[in-house]
C-alpha positions in Angstrom: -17.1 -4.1 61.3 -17.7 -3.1 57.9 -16.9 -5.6 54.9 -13.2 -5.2 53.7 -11.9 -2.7 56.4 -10.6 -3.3 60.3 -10.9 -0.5 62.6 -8.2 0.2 64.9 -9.3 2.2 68.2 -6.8 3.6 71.2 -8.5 5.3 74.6 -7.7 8.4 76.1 -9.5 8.4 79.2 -9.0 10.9 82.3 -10.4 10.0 85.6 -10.8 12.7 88.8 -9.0 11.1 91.5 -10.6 11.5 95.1 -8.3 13.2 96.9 -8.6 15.6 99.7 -7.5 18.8 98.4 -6.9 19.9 94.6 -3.5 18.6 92.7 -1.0 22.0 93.3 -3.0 23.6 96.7 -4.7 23.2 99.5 -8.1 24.0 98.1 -11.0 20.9 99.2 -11.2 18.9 96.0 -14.7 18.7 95.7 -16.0 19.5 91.6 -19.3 19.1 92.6 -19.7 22.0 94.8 -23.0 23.5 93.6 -21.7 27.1 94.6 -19.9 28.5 91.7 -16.0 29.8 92.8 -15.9 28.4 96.1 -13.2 26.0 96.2 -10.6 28.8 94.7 -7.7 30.2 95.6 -4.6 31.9 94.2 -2.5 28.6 93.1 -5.0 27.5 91.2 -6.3 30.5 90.1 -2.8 31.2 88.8 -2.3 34.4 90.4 1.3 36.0 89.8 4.0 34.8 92.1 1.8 32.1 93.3 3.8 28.1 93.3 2.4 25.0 93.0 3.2 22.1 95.6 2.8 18.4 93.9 0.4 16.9 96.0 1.6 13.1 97.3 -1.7 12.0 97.9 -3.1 12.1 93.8 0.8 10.5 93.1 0.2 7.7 95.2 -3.2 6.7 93.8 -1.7 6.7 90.0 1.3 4.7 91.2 -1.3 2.1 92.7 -3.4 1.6 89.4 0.1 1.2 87.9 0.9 -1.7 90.3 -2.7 -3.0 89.6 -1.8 -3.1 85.8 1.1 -4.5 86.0 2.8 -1.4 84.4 6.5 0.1 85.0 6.9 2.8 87.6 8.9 5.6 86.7 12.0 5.7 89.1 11.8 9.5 88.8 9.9 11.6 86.5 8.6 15.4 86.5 6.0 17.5 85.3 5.2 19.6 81.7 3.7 22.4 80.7 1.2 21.6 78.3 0.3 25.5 76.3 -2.6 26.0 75.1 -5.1 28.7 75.6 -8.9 28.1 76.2 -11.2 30.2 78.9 -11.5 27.3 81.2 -7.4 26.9 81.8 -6.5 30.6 84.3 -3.1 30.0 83.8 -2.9 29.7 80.1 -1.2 26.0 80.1 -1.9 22.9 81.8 0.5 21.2 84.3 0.5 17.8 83.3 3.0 15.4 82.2 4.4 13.8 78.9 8.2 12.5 78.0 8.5 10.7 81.3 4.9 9.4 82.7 4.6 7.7 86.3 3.1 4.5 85.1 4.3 3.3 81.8 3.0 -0.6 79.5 0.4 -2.9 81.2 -2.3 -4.1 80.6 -6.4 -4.2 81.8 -8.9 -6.8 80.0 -6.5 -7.6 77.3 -5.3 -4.6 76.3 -2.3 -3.0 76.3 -1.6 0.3 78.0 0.9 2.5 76.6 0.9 5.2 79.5 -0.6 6.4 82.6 0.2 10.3 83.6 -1.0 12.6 86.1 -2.5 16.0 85.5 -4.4 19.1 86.9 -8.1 19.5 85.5 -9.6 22.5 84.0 -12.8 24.6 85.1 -15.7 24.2 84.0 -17.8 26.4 81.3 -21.4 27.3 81.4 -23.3 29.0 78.9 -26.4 30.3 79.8 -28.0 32.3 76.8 -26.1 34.5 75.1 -23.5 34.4 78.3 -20.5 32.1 78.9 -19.4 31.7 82.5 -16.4 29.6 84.4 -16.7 28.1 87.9 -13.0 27.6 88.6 -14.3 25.0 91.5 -12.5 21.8 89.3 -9.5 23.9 88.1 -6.8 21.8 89.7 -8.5 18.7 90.4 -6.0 15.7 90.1 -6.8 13.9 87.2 -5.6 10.8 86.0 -4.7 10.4 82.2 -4.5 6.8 80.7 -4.0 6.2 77.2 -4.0 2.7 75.2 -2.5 1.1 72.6 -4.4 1.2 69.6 -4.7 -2.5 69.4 -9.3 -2.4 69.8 -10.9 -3.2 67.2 -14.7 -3.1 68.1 -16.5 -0.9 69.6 -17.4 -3.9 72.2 -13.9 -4.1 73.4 -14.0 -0.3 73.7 -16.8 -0.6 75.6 -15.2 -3.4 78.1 -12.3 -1.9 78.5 -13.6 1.5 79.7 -16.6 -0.4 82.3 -13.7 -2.8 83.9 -11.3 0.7 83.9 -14.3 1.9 86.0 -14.3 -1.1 88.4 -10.6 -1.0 89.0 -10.4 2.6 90.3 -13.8 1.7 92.3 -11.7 -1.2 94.0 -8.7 0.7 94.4 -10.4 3.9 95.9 -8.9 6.0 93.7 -11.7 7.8 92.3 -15.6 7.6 91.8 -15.3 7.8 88.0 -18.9 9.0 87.1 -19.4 9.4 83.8 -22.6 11.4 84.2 -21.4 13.9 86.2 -17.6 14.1 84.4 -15.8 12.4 86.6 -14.4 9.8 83.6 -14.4 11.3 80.3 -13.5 8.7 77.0 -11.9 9.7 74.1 -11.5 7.5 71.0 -9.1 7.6 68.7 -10.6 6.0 65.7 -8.6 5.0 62.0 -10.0 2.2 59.4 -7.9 0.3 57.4 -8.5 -2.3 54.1 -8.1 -5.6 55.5 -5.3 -7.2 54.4 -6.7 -11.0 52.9 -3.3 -12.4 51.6 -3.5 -14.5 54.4 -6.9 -16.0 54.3 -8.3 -13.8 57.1 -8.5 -10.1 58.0 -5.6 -8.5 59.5 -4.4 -5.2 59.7 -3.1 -3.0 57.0 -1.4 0.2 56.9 -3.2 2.2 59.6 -5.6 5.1 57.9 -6.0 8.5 59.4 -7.1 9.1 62.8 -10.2 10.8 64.1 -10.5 11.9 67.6 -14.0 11.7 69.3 -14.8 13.8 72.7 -18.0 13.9 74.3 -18.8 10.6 75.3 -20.4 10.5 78.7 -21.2 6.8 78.7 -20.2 3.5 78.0 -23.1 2.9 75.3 -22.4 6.6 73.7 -18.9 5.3 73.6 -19.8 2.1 71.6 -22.3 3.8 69.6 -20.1 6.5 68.3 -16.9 4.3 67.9 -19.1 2.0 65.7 -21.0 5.4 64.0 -17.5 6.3 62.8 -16.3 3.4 61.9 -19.0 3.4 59.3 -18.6 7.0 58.4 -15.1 6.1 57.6 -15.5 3.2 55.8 -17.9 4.6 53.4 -16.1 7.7 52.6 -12.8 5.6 51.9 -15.0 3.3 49.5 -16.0 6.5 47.6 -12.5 7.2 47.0 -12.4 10.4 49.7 -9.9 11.6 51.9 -10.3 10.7 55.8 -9.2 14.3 57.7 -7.3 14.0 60.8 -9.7 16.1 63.1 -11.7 16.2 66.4 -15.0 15.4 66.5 -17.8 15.2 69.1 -20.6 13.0 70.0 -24.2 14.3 69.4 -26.7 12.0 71.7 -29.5 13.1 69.6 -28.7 12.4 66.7 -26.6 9.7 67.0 -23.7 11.1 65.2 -20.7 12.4 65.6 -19.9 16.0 64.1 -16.6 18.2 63.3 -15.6 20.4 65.9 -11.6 21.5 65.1 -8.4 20.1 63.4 -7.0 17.9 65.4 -3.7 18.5 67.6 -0.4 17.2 67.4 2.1 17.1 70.7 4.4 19.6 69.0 1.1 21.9 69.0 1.4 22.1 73.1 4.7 23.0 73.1 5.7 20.5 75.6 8.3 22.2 77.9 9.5 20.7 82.2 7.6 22.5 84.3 10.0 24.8 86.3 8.5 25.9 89.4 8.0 21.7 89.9 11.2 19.7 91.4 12.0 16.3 89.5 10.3 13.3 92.1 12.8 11.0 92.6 10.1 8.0 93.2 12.1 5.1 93.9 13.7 6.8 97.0 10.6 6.5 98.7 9.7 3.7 100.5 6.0 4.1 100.2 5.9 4.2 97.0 8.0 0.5 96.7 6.1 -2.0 94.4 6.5 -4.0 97.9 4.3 -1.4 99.6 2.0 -0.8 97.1 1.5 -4.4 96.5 0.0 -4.9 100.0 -1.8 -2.6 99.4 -3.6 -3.9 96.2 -7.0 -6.2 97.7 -8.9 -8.7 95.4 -8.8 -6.6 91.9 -12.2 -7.1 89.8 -10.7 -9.7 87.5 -9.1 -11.8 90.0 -12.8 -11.4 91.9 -14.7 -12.5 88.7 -12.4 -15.4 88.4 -12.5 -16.9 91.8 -16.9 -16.6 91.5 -16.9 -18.6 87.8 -14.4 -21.4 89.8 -17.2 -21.9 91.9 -19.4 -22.5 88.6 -21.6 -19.1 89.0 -23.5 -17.9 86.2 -21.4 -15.3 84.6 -24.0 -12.8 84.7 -23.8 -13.3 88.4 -20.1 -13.6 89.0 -20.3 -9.7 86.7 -23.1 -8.5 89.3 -21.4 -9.5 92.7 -17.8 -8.0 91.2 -19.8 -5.0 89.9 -22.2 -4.4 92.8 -19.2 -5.3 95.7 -21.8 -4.7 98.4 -23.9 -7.8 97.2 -20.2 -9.8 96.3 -19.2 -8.9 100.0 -22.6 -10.1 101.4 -22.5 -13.7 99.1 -18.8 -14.3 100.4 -20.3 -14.2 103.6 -23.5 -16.1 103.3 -21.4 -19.2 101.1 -19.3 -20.1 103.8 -20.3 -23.4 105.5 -22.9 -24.0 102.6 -22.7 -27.1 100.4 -22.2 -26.8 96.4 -26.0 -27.0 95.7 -26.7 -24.3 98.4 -24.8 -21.8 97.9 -25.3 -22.0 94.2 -28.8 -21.6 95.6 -27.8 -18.6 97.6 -26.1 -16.7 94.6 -29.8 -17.3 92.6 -31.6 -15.3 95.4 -28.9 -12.9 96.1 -28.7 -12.1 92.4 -32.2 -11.7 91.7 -34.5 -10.7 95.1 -31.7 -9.4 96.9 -30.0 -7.1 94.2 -33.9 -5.9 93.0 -34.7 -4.8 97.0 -30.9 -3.5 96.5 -31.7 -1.6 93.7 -34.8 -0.4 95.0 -33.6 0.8 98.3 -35.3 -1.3 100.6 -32.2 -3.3 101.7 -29.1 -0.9 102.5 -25.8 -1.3 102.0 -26.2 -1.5 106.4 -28.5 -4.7 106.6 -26.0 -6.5 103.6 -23.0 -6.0 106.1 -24.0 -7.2 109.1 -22.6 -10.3 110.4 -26.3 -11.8 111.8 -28.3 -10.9 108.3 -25.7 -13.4 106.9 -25.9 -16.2 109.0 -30.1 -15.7 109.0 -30.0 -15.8 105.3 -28.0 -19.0 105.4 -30.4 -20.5 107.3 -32.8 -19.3 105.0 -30.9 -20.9 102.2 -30.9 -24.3 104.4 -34.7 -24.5 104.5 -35.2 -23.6 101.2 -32.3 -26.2 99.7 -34.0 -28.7 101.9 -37.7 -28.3 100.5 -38.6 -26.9 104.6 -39.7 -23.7 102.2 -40.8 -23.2 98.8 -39.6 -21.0 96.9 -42.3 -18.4 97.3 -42.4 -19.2 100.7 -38.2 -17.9 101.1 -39.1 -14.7 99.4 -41.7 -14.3 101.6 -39.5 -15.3 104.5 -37.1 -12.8 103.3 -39.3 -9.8 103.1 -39.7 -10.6 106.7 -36.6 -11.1 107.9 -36.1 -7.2 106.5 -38.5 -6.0 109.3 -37.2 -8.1 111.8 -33.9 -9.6 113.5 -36.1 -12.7 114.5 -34.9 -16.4 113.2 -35.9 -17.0 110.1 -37.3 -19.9 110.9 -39.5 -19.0 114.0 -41.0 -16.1 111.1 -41.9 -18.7 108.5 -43.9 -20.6 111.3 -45.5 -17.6 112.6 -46.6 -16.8 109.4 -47.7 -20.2 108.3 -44.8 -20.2 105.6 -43.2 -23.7 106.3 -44.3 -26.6 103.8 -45.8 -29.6 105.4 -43.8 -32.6 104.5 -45.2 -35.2 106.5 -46.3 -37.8 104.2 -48.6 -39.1 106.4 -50.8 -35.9 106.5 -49.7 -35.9 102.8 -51.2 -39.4 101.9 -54.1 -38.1 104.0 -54.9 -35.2 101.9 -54.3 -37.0 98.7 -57.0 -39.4 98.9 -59.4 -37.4 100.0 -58.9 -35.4 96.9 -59.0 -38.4 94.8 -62.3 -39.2 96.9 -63.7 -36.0 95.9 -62.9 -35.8 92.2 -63.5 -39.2 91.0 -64.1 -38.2 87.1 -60.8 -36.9 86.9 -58.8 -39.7 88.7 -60.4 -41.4 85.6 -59.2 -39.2 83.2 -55.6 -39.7 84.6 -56.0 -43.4 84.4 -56.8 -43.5 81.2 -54.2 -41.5 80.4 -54.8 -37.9 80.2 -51.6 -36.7 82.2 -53.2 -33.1 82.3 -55.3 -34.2 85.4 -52.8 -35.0 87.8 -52.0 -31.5 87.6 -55.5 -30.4 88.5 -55.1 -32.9 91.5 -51.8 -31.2 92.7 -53.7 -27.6 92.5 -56.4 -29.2 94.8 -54.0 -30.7 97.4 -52.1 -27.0 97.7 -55.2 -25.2 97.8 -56.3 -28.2 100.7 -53.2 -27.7 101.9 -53.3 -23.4 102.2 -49.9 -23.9 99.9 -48.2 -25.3 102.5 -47.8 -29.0 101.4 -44.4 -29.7 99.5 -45.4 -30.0 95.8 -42.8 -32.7 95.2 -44.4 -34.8 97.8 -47.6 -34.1 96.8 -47.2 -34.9 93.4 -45.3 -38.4 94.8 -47.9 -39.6 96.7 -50.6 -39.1 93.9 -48.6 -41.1 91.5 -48.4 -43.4 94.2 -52.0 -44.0 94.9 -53.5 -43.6 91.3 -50.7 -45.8 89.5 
C-alpha cells in the first residue's frame, strides 16, 4: 500500500463450467478441442432462425456455488442481451444475464459477493502473422460470471480470494477453472483513494476512478499487477494528474500493465430480456430447493481447512491436504485409529514424502485410494511412532511398500530396515566401542561432549544403522557417566 492512499479492488471473474454440452445447444462442451470448428453448429453459430434452449445442467451448477456462498437464489430470473460487436461473438451480442442474476450477496474468504450470473462464452481468436482466425469451438460454453464487492484492499486478499474461488468450484464439480488454459479469467477493478487519518488510522475516502485490468492468467499475475497499479495510481495522483477510467491489460514481460480501450459502462451494452429465452421460474422446481441443493454441498474447502487445524496441523499442511484432496482423502483415511502423536506423525510424511512421490508421479491418485495402502501406511506410522523404524528407515520402507502389497513390516525385515532395540545387544555393542576407543572415552570424561557423538557414529556403523539412536546414545551415557 502506498503511503497516504488505500486501494479499493472488486473481482470479475468468469469460470467455464463442465458441462456436457455447450450453454444454448447440444454441441459437446469441450474448449479444448485441438481441431479448429469442430464443436459447431447452427445455434451457436447464430445462424438465422436458429433458438437457443437454456441448458439445466450449467443452471444447476451456478445455483450450487450460490448455496455454497451462502448467497440468495433468484426465485425467477431470465436472460439479457448483452450488444456489443467483436469478431469472436457470431451473433453480434452475448446472451448473458444482468438486472436479475441467479445468485445474488454472499460471501467466500471474507469477502462479500455482490452477484453471480450465468453466460455463454465467446470464441476464441488466433492471429498467426499478418492473419486473424476464430475457432468457434468455445462459442457457447457456459460460463460462470461472479463479481465482488469492492471491499479488497491488497493485492494479497485478491490473490486469496481468487485461489479459494478455484477450490470451491474444484469441490463442487462445477468446473476445472484453469487459469493457464482460460478456463478462469480475473479481472480487477482497481481505484486509490487518500486515506482518510481524522480518525487516527487509515480508512477509506471518497473512492477515485476505476481502472479495469484483463489479462491475468494467474494468481501471481493477478497480485502483481493489482499492486503495479496501485502504485501507478498513487503516483500520478501525487503529481496532481487525472486517473482515466479505462481498460488495461497485463504485460507478463514487462511487468506492467498497459492501455488497451476506454472503459465500458452497462448503458454501453444496451442491456435488453432476451426474447427468444422464457423467464425460469426457479423456485418451482424442486431440484433446485436450497433443501436439495444443500445435500448436495460435501465438506467445502473452508470447513475442510478448519476441521485439519482442530486437530493442531501445521497450516501449511491443513492448505496442502484441502488443496491436493487426493492426499486430504488418503490422511483422513490413514488418521483413523491413530493416537494424537501418530497421526500428527502421519500428516509430516504424507505432507512431505508422500505429496513429493505425488508430485512426481510415482504414487497415483490409484495407490492413495485404496483401502489396504491406508491401513499399511498406518502400520507404517506405528513402527515409526514407536522407534521399531527410524526415520530413514520408514522412507525406505515406503518406497517399498510402492512396489509391493507385502506388510510393511515383513519388508523392513527383509531388507534389514528394523532398528535393534534390545538393550542387551545394545549394552553389548556399546562397550565394545568404548573398549576400542579409549582416548576418546577420555575426552568425554573430561568433558568434551563432542565425543560422545563420535561414539554414537561408531555404534550405528557397528550396528549397520540398525540400532535405535536414542538407545544408543542412553546406554553410553550410562556406562561412561
Amino acid at each position: 500500500m502506498s503511503e497516504g492512499y488505500i486501494p479499493t479492488i472488486g473481482l470479475e471473474i468468469h469460470a467455464e463450467l463442465n458441462t456436457r454440452t455447450k450453454m444454448f445447444c447440444g454441441c459437446k462442451n469441450d474448449p479444448d478441442e485441438p481441431r479448429p470448428n469442430t464443436n459447431i453448429c447452427p445455434v451457436c453459430m447464430a445462424h438465422p432462425g436458429t433458438l437457443p434452449v437454456i441448458n439445466k445442467e450449467a443452471v444447476h451448477k451456478i445455483l450450487l456455488v450460490g448455496e455454497a456462498l451462502g448467497a440468495r437464489l433468484a426465485d425467477r430470473t431470465y436472460f439479457d442481451r448483452k450488444n456489443y460487436f467483436y469478431p469472436d461473438i457470431p451473433k453480434g451480442y452475448q446472451i448473458s444475464q444482468y438486472k436479475d442474476p441467479l445468485v445474488s450477496g454472499g460471501s467466500l474468504a471474507g469477502v462479500d459477493i455482490t452477484r453471480v450470473h450465468l453466460e455463454e462464452d465467446t470464441a476464441r481468436s488466433q492471429h498467426i502473422g499478418k492473419k486473424s482466425l476464430i475457432d468457434f469451438n468455445r462459442a457457447g460454453v457456459p460460463l460462470m460470471e461472479l463479481v465482488t464487492e469492492p471491499c479488497i484492499h491488497t493485492a494479497e486478499v485478491a490473490g486469496a480470494f481468487a485461489r479459494e474461488l478455484q477450490l470451491l468450484l474444484w469441490y463442487l464439480g462445477a468446473g476445472e477453472a484453469n487459469m493457464e488454459k482460460g478456463e478462469m479469467r480475473v479481472e480487477a477493478n482497481i481505484s486509490v483513494s487518500r486515506s482518510d487519518l481524522k480518525s487516527g488510522s487509515p480508512k477509506v475516502g471518497p473512492l477515485g476512478t476505476k481502472v479495469e485490468v484483463k489479462n491475468l492468467n494467474s494468481f501471481r499475475s493477478v497480485e502483481r499487477a493489482i499492486a503495479y497499479e496501485v502504485k501507478r495510481q498513487s503516483a500520478a495522483l501525487e503529481k496532481g494528474e487525472k486517473i482515466v477510467q479505462e481498460t488495461r491489460g497485463w504485460d507478463e514481460g514487462k511487468q506492467a500493465t498497459y492501455p488497451m480501450r476506454k472503459k465500458e459502462s452497462s448503458h454501453d451494452y444496451r442491456y435488453f430480456p432476451e426474447p427468444d429465452l422464457p423467464e425460469l421460474a426457479i423456485s418451482e422446481l424442486p431440484e433446485f430447493s436450497r433443501e436439495a441443493l444443500r445435500r448436495e454441498l460435501p465438506l467445502l474447502p473452508a470447513a475442510r481447512r478448519a476441521a485439519y487445524l482442530e486437530l493442531d496441523l501445521k497450516k501449511a499442511d491443513a492448505d496442502l491436504f484441502v488443496r491436493e484432496a487426493h492426499l486430504g482423502d488418503f490422511f483422513d483415511r490413514v488418521r483413523q485409529e491413530l493416537s494424537a502423536d501418530e497421526m500428527k506423525l502421519a500428516a509430516n510424511y504424507i505432507a512431505s514424502d508422500v505429496a513429493g512421490k505425488y508430485a512426481a508421479r510415482t504414487l497415483t491418485d490409484e495407490w492413495l485410494a485404496a483401502a489396504g495402502n491406508a491401513r499399511r501406511f498406518q502400520k507404517l506410522m506405528r513402527m515409526t511412532a514407536s522407534a521399531a523404524l527410524s526415520s530413514r528407515g520408514a522412507k525406505d520402507t515406503l518406497d517399498l511398500m510402492l512396489a509391493s502389497e507385502d506388510d510393511p513390516e515383513a519388508l523392513a525385515k527383509e531388507r534389514g530396515l528394523l532398528q535393534e532395540s534390545d538393550t542387551g545387544r545394545i549394552e553389548e555393542v556399546v562397550r565394545s566401542i568404548a573398549g576400542k576407543h579409549p582416548n576418546v572415552v577420555s575426552e568425554y570424561r573430561a568433558g568434551k561432549t563432542a565425543a560422545l557423538q563420535f561414539l554414537i557414529g561408531q555404534g550405528m556403523k557397528e550396528t549397520k544403522g540398525s540400532a535405535n539412536p536414542a538407545l544408543l546414545k542412553s546406554a553410553f551415557e550410562k556406562l561412561l557417566n
